[in-house]
TORPA-4810 file (N, C-alpha, C, O; in nm, 3 decimals):
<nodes>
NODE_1_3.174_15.088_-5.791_3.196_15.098_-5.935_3.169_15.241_-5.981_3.099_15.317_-5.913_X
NODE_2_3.211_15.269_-6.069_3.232_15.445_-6.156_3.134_15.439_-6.224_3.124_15.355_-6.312_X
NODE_3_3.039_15.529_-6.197_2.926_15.563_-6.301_2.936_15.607_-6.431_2.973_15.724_-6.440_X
NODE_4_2.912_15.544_-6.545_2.959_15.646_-6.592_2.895_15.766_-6.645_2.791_15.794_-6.585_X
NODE_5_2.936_15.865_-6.766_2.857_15.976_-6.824_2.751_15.919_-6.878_2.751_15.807_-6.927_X
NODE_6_2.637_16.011_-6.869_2.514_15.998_-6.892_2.485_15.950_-7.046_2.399_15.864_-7.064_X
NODE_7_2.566_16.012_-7.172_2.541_15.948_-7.316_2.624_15.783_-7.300_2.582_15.683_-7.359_X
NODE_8_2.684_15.783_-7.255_2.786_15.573_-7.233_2.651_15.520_-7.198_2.591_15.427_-7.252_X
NODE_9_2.613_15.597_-7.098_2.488_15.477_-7.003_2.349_15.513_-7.107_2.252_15.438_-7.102_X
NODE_10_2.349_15.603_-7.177_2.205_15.543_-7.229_2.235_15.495_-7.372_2.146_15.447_-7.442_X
NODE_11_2.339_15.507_-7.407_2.379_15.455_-7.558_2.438_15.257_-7.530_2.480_15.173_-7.609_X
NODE_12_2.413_15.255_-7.379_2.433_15.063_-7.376_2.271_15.031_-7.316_2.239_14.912_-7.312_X
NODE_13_2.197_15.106_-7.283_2.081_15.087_-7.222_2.002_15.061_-7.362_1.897_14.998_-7.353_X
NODE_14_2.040_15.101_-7.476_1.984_15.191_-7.608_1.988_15.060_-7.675_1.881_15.033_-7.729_X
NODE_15_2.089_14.962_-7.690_2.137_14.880_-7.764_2.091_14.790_-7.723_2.077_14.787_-7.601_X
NODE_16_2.042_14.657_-7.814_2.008_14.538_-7.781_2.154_14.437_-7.830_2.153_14.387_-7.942_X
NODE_17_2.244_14.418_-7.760_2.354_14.280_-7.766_2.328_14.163_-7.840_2.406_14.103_-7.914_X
NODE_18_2.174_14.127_-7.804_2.192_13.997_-7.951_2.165_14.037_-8.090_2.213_13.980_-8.188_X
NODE_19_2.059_14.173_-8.094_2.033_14.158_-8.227_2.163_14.274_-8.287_2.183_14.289_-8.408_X
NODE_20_2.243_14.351_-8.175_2.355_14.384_-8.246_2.301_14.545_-8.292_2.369_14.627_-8.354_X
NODE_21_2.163_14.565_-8.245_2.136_14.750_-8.324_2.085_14.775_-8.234_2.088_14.692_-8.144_X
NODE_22_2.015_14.900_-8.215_1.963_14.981_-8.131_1.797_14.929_-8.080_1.775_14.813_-8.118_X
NODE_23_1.723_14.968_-8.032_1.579_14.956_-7.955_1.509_15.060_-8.017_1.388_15.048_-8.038_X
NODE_24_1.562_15.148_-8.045_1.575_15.264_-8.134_1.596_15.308_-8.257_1.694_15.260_-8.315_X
NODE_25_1.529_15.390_-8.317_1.596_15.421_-8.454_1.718_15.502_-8.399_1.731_15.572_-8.298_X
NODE_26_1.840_15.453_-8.545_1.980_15.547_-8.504_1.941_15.696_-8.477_2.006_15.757_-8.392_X
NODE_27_1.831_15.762_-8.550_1.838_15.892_-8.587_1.800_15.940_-8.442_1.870_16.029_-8.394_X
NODE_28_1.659_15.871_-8.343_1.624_15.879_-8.225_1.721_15.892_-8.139_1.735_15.991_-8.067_X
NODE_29_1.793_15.796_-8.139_1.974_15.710_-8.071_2.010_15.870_-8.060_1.989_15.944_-7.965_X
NODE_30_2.073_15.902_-8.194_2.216_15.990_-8.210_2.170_16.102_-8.128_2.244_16.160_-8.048_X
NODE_31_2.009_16.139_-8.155_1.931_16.276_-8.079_1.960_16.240_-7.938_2.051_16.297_-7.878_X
NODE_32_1.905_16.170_-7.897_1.951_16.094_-7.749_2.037_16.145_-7.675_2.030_16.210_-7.570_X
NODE_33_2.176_16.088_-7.781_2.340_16.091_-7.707_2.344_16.254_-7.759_2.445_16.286_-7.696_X
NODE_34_2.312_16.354_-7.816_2.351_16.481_-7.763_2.261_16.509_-7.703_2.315_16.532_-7.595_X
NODE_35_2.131_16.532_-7.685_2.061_16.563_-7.610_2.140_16.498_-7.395_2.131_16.581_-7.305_X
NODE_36_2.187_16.390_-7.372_2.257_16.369_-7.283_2.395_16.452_-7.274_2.448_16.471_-7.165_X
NODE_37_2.443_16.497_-7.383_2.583_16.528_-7.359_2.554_16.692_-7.295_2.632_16.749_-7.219_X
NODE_38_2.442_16.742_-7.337_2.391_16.918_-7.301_2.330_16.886_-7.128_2.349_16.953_-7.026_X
NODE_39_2.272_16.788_-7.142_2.234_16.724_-7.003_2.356_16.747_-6.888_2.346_16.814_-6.786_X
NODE_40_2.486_16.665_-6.940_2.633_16.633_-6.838_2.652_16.789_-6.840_2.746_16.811_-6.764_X
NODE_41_2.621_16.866_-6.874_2.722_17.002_-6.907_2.616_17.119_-6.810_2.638_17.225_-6.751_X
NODE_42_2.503_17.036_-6.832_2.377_17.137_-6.739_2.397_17.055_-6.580_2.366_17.120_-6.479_X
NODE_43_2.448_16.920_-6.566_2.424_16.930_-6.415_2.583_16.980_-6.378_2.624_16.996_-6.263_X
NODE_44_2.642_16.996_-6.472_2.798_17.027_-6.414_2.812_17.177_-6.392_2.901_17.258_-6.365_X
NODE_45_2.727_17.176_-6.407_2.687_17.366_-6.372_2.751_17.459_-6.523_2.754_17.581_-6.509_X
NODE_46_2.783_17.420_-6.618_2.830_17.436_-6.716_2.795_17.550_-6.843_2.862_17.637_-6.898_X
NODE_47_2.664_17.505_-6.855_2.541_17.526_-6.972_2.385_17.599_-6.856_2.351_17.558_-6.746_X
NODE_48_2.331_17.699_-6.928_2.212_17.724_-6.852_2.161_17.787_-6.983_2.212_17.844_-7.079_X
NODE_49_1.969_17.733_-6.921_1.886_17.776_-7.057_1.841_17.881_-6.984_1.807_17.873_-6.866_X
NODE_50_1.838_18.010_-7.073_1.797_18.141_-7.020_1.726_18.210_-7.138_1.766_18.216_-7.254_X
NODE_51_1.619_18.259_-7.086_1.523_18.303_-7.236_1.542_18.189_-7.333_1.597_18.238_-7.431_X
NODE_52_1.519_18.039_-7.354_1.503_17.925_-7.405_1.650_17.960_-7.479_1.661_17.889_-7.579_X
NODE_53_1.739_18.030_-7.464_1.875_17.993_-7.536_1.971_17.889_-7.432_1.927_17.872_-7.318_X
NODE_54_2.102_17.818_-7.471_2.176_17.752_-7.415_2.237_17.843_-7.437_2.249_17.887_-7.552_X
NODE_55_2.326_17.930_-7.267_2.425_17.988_-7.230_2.544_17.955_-7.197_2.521_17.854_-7.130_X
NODE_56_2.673_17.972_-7.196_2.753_17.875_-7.151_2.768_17.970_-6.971_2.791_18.091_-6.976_X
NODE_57_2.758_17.922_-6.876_2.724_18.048_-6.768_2.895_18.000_-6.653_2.917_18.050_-6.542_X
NODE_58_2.972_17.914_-6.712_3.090_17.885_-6.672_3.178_17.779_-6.770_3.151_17.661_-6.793_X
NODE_59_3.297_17.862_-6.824_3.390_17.799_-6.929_3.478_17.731_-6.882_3.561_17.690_-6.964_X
NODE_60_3.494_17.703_-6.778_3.576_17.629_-6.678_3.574_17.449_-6.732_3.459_17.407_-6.749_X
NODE_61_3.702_17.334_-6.760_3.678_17.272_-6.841_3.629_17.147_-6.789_3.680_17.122_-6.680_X
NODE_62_3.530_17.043_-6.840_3.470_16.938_-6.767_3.583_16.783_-6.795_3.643_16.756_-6.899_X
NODE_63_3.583_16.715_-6.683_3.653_16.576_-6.702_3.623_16.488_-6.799_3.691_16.388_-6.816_X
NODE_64_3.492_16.524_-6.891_3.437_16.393_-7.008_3.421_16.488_-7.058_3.362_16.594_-7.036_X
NODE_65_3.547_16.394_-7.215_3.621_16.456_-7.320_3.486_16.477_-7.442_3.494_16.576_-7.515_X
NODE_66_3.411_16.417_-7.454_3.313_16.418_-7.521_3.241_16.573_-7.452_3.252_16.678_-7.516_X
NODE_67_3.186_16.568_-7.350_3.123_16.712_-7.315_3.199_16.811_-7.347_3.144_16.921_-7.358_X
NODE_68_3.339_16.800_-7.369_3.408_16.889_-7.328_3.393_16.958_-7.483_3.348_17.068_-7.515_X
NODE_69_3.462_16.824_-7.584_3.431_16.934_-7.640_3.273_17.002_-7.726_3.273_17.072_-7.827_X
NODE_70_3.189_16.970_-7.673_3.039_17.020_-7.733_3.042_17.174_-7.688_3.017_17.278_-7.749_X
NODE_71_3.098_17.138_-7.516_3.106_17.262_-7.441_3.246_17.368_-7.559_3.234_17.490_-7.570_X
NODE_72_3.324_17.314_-7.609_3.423_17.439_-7.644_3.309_17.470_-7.802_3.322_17.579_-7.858_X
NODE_73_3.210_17.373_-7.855_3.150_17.382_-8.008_3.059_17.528_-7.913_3.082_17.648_-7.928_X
NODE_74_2.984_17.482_-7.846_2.898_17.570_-7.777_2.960_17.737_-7.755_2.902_17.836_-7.799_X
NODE_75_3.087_17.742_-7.680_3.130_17.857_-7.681_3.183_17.921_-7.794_3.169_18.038_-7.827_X
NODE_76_3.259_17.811_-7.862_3.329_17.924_-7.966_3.200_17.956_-8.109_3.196_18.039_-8.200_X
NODE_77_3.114_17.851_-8.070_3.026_17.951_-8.192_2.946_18.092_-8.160_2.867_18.146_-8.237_X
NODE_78_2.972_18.124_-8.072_2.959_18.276_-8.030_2.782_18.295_-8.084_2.748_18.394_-8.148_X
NODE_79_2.733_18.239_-8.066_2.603_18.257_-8.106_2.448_18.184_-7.982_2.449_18.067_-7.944_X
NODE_80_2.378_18.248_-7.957_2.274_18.193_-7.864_2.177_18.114_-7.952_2.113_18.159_-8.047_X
NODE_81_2.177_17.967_-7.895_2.079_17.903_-7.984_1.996_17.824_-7.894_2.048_17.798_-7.786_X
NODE_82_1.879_17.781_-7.915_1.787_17.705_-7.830_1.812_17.582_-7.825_1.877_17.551_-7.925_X
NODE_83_1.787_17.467_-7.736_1.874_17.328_-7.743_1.830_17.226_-7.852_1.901_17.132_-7.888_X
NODE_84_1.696_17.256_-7.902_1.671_17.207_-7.998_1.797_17.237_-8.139_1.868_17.158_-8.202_X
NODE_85_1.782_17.366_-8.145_1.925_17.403_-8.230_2.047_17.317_-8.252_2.099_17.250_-8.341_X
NODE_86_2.066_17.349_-8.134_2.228_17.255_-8.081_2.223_17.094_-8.087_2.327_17.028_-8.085_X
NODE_87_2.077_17.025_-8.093_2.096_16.878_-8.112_2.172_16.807_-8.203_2.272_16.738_-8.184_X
NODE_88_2.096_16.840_-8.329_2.122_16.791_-8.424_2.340_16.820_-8.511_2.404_16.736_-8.574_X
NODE_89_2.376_16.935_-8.481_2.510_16.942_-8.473_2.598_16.861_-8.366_2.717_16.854_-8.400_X
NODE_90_2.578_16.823_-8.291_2.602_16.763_-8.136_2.600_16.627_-8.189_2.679_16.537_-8.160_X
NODE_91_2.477_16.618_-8.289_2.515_16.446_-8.279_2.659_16.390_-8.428_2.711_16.278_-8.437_X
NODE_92_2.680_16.480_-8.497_2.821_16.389_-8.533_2.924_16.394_-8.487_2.991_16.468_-8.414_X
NODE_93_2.936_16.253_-8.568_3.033_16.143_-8.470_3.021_16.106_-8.357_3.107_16.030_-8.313_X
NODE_94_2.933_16.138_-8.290_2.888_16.087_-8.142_2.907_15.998_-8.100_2.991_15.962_-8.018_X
NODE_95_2.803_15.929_-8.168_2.805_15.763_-8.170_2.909_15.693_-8.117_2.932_15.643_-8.007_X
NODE_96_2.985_15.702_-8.259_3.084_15.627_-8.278_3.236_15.656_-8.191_3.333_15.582_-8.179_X
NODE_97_3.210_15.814_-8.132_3.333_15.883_-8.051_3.281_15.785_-7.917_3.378_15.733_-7.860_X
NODE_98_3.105_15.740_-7.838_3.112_15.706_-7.757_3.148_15.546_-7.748_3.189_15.491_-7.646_X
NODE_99_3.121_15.471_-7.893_3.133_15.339_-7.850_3.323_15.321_-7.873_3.389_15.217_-7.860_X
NODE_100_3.364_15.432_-7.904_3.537_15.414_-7.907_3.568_15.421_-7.759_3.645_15.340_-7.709_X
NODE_101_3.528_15.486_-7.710_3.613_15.459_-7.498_3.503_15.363_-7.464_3.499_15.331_-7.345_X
NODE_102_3.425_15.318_-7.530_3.369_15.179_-7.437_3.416_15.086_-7.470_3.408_14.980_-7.409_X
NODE_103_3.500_15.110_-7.618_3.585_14.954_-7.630_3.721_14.992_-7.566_3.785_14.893_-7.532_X
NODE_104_3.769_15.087_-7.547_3.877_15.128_-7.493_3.885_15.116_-7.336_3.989_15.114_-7.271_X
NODE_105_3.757_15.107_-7.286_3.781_15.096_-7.111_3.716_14.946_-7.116_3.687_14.915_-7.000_X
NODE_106_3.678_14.823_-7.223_3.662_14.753_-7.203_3.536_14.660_-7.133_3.517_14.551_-7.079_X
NODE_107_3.433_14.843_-7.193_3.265_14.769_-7.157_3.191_14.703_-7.270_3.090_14.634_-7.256_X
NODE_108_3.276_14.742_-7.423_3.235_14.639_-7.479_3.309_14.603_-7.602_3.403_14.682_-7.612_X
NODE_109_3.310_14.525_-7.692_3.387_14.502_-7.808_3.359_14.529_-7.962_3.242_14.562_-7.983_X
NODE_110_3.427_14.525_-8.056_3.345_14.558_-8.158_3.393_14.456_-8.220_3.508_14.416_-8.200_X
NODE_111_3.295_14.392_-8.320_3.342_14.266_-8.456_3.266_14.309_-8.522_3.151_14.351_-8.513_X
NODE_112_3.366_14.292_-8.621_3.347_14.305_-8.728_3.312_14.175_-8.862_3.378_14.072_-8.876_X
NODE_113_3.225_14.205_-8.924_3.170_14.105_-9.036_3.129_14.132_-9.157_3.090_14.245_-9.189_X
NODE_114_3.134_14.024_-9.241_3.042_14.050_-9.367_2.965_13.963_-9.428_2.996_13.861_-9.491_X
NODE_115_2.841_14.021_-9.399_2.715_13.919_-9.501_2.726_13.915_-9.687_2.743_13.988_-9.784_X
NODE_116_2.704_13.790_-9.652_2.769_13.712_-9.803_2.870_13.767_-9.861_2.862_13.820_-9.972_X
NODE_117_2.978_13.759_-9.791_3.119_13.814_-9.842_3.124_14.012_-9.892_3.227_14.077_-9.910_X
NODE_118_3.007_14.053_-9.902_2.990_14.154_-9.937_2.958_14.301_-9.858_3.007_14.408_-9.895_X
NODE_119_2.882_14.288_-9.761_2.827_14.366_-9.702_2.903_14.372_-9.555_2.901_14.272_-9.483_X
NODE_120_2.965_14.487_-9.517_3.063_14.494_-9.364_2.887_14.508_-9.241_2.778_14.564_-9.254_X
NODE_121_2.936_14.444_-9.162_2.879_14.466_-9.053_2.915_14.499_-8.931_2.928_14.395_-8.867_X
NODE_122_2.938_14.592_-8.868_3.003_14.636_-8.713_2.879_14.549_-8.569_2.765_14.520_-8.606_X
NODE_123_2.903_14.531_-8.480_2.850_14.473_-8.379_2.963_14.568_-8.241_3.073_14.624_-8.235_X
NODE_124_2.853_14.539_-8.158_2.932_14.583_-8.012_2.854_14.547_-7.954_2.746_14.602_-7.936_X
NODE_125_2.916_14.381_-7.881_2.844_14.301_-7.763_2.921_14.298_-7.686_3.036_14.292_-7.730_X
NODE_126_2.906_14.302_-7.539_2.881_14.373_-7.399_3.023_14.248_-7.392_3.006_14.138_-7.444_X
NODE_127_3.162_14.283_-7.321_3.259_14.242_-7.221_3.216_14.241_-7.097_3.185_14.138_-7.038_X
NODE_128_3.209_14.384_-7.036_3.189_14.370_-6.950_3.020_14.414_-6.872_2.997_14.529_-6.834_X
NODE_129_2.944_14.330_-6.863_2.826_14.365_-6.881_2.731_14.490_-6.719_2.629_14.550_-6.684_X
NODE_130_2.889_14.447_-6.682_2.861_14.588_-6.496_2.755_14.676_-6.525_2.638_14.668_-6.488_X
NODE_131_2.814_14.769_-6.601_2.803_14.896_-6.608_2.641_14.947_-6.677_2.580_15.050_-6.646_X
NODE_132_2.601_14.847_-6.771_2.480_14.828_-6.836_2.364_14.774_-6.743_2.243_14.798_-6.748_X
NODE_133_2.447_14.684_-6.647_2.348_14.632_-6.587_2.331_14.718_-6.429_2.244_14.669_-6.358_X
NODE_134_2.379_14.794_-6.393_2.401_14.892_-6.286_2.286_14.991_-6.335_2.188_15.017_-6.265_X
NODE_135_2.308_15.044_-6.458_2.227_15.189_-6.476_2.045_15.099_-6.507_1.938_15.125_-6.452_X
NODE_136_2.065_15.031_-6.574_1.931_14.948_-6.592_1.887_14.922_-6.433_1.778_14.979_-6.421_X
NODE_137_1.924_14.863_-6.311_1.887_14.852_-6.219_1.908_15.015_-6.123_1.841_15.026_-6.020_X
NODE_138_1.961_15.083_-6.147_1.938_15.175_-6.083_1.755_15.226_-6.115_1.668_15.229_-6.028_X
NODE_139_1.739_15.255_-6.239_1.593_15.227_-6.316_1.477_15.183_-6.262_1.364_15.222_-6.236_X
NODE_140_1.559_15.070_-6.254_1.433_14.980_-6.192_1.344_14.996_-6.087_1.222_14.998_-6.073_X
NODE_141_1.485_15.012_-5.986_1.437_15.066_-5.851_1.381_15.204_-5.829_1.364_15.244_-5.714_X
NODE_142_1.349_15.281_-5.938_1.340_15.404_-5.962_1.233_15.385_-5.988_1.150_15.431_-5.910_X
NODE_143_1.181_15.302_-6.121_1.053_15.316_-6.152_0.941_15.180_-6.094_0.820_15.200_-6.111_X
NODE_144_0.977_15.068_-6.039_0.911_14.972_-5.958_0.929_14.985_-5.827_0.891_14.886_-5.766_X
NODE_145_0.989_15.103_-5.737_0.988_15.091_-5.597_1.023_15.238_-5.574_1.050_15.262_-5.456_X
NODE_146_1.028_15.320_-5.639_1.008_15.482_-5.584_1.172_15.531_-5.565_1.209_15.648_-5.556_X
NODE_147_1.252_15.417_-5.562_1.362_15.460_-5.502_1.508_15.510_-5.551_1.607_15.437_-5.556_X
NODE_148_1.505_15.637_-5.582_1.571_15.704_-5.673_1.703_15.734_-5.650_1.692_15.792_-5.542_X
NODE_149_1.806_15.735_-5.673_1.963_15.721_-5.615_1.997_15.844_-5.658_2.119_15.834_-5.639_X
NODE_150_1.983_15.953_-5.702_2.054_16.090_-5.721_1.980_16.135_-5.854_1.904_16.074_-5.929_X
NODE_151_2.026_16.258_-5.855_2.013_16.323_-5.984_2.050_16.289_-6.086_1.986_16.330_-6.182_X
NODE_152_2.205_16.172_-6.122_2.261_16.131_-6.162_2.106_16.046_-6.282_2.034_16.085_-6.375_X
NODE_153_2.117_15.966_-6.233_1.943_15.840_-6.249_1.849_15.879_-6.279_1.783_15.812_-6.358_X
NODE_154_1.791_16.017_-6.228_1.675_16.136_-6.210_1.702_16.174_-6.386_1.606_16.160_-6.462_X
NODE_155_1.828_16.219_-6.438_1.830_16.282_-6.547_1.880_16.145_-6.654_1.855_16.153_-6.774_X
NODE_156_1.932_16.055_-6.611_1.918_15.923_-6.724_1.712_15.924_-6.734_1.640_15.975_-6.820_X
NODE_157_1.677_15.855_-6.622_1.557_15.879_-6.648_1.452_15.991_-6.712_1.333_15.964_-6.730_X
NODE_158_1.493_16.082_-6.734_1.453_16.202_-6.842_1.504_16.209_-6.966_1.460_16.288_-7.050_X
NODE_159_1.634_16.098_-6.995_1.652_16.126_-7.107_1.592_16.025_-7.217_1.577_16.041_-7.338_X
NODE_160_1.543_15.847_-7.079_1.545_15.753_-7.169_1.365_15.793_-7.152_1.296_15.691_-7.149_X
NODE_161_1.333_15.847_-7.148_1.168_15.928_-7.142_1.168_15.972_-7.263_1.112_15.916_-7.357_X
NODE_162_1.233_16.082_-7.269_1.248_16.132_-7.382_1.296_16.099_-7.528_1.288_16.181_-7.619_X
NODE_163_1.346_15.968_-7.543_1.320_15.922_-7.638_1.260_15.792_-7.685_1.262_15.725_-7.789_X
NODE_164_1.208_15.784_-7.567_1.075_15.651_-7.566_1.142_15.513_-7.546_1.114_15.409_-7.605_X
NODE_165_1.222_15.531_-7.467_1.350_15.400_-7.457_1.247_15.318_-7.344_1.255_15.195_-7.334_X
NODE_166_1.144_15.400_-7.257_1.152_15.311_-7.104_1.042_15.168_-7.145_1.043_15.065_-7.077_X
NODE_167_0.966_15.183_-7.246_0.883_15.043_-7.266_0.968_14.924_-7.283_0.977_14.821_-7.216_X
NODE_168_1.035_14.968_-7.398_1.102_14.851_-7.458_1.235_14.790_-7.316_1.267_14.671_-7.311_X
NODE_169_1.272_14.857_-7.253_1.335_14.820_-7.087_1.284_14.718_-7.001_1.310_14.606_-6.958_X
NODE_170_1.168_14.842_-6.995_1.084_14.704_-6.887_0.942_14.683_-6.988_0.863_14.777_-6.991_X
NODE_171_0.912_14.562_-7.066_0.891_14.482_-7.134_0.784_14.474_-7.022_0.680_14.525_-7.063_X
NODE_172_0.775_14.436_-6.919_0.740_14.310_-6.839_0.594_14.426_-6.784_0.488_14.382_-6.741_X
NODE_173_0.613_14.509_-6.792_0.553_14.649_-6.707_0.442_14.699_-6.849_0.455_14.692_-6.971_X
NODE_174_0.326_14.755_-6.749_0.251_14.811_-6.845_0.311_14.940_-6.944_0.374_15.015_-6.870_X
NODE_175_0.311_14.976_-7.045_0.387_15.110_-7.126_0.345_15.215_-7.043_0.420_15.310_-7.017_X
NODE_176_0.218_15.204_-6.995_0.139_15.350_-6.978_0.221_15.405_-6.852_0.268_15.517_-6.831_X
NODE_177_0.221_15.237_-6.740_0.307_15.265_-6.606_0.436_15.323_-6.654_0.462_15.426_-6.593_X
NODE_178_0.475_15.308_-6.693_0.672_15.275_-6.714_0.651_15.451_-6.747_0.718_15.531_-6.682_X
NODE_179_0.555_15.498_-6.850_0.606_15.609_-6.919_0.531_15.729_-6.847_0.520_15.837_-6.904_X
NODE_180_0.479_15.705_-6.716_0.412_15.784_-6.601_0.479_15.780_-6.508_0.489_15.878_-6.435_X
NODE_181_0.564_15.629_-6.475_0.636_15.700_-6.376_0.752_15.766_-6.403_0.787_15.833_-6.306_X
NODE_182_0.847_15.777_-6.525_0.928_15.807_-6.582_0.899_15.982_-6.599_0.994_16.060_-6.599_X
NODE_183_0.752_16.032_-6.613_0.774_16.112_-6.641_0.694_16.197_-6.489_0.648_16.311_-6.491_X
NODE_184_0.697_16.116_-6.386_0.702_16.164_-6.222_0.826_16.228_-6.195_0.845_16.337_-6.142_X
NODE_185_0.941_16.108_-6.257_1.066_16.117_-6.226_1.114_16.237_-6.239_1.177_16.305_-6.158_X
NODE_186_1.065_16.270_-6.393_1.144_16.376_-6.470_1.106_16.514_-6.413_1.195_16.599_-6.403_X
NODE_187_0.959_16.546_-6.370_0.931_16.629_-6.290_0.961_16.636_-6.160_0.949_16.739_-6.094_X
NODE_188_0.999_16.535_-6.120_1.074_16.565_-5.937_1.109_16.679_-5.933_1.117_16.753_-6.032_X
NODE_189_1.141_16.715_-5.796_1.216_16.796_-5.738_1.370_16.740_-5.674_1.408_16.733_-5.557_X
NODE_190_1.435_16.707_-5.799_1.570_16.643_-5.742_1.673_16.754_-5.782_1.780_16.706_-5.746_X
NODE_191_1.698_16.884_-5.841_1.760_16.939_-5.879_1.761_17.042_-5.885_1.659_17.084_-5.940_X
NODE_192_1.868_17.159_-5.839_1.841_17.311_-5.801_1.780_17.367_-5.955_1.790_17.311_-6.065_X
NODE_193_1.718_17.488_-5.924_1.574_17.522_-5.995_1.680_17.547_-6.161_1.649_17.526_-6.279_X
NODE_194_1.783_17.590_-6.109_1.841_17.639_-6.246_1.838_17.548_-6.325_1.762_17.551_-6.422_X
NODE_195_1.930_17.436_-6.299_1.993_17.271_-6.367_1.823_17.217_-6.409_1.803_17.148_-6.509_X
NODE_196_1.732_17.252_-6.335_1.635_17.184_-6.317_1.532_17.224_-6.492_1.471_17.157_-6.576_X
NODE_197_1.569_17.388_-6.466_1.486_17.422_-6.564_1.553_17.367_-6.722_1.485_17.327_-6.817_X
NODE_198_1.720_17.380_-6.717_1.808_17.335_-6.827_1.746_17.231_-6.832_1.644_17.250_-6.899_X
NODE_199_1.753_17.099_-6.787_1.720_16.971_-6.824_1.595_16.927_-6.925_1.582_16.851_-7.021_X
NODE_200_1.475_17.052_-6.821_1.368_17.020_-6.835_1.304_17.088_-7.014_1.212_17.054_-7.088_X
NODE_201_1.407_17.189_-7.021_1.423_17.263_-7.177_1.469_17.158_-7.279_1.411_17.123_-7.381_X
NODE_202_1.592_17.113_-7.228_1.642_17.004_-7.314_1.556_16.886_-7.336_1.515_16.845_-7.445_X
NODE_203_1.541_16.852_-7.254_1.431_16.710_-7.270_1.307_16.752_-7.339_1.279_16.662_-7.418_X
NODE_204_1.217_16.854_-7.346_1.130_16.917_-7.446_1.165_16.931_-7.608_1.096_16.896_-7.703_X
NODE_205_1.307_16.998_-7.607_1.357_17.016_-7.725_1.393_16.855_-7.782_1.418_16.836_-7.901_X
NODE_206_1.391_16.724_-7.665_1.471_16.650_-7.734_1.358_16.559_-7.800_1.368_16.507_-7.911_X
NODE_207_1.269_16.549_-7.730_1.142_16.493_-7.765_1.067_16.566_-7.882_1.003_16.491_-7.956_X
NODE_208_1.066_16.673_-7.906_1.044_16.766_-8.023_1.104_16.716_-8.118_1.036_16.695_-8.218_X
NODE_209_1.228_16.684_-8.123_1.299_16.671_-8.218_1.314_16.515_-8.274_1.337_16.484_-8.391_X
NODE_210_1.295_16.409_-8.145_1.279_16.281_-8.220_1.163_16.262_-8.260_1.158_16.180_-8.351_X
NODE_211_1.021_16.324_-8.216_0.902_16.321_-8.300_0.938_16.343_-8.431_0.958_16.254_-8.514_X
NODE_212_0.948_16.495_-8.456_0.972_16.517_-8.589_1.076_16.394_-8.719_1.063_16.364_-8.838_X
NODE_213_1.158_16.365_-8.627_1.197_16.261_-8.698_1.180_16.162_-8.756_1.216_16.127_-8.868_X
NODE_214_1.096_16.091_-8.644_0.996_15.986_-8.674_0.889_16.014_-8.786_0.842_15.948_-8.878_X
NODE_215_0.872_16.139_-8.738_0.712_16.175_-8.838_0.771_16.202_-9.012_0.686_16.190_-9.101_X
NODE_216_0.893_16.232_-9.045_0.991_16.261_-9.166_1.049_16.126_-9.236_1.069_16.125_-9.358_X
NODE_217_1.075_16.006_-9.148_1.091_15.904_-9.167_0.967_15.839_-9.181_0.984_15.780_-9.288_X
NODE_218_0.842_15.809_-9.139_0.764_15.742_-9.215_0.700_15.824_-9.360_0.684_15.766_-9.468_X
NODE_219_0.678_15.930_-9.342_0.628_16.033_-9.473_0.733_15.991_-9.568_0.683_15.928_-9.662_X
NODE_220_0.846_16.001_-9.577_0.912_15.947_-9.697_0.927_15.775_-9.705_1.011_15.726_-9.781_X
NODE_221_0.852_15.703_-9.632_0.816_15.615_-9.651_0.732_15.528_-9.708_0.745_15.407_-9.686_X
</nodes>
């Protein structure tokens, strides 16, 4: 089966199917799915953090249309910015650009509704449930048995770290375990030093940035 890009797999990992929303706040979510999309573009040799800016260090064009184009937002704004910078622009339309090819390749559906005749409600519960349940067990075996399948998994696992996705996953597991070994993972040595250091910038900046969020959302609360 086809793996897919790293924002598909943590934006169905992200979502709970019965209750129809995220595990997550959206705002956490949306940080997430760009914080992954700078991720696809850093192991594709693409993007490199140098003096904490995102460089583009090869313009050469990537197969996922979503990276692709962050990667052309990235170059043509002719400007060096740190990845924290680049999150928050990265995430519109994200979302909604990623759950359009998941109903389009048929991993999941969307219905539509309205409470008491008034209020629209969107849903996207799982067709085909493969692909959700592949990256979740790749996980597993990652964080209950050591056994890590690529870099591919190595950097899902840094991203769902980084925005505090791995408790609510494995439920069943102590938090403290889940979010120690997750962040073993993230420090491995699975990835040449360059990609290694990009990731490890991004995932700082991304966690920076859903704190702050969180902390802005209860204060005006």
């Amino acid at each position: 089966m086809t793996v897919l890009p790293l924002p598909d797999e943590l934006l169905l990992l992200a979502f709970d199917d019965a209750a129809g929303k995220p595990l997550v706040s959206t705002t956490t979510l949306d940080l997430g799915l760009a914080g992954a999309v700078l991720v696809e573009l850093a192991l594709a040799g693409r993007i490199a953090v140098e003096g904490k800016k995102v460089r583009v260090v090869d313009p050469s064009p990537v197969d996922d249309p979503v990276a692709e184009a962050a990667l052309d937002r990235i170059r043509a704004s002719g400007k060096e910015r740190d990845p924290r910078t680049w999150l928050t622009p990265l995430t519109k339309g994200l979302r909604n650009r990623i759950l359009d090819r998941l109903v389009e390749t048929g991993v999941v559906e969307r219905e539509e509704s309205r409470v008491l005749g008034l209020f629209r409600t969107v849903r996207y519960p799982a067709l085909n449930p493969a692909p959700e349940t592949a990256a979740h067990g790749r996980l597993d075996a990652a964080i209950r048995h050591n056994d890590l399948s690529g870099r591919h998994t190595a950097a899902l696992a840094s991203l769902v770290h980084a925005i505090d996705l791995g408790p609510k996953l494995f439920p069943d597991l102590p938090a403290k375990e889940v979010k120690a070994r997750l962040t073993q993972i993230s420090e491995g040595d699975w990835a040449a030093k360059a990609i290694k250091d990009a990731i490890q910038a991004i995932q700082v900046a991304l966690m920076a940035a859903t704190t702050a969020a969180v902390t802005a959302t209860v204060t005006t609360t």
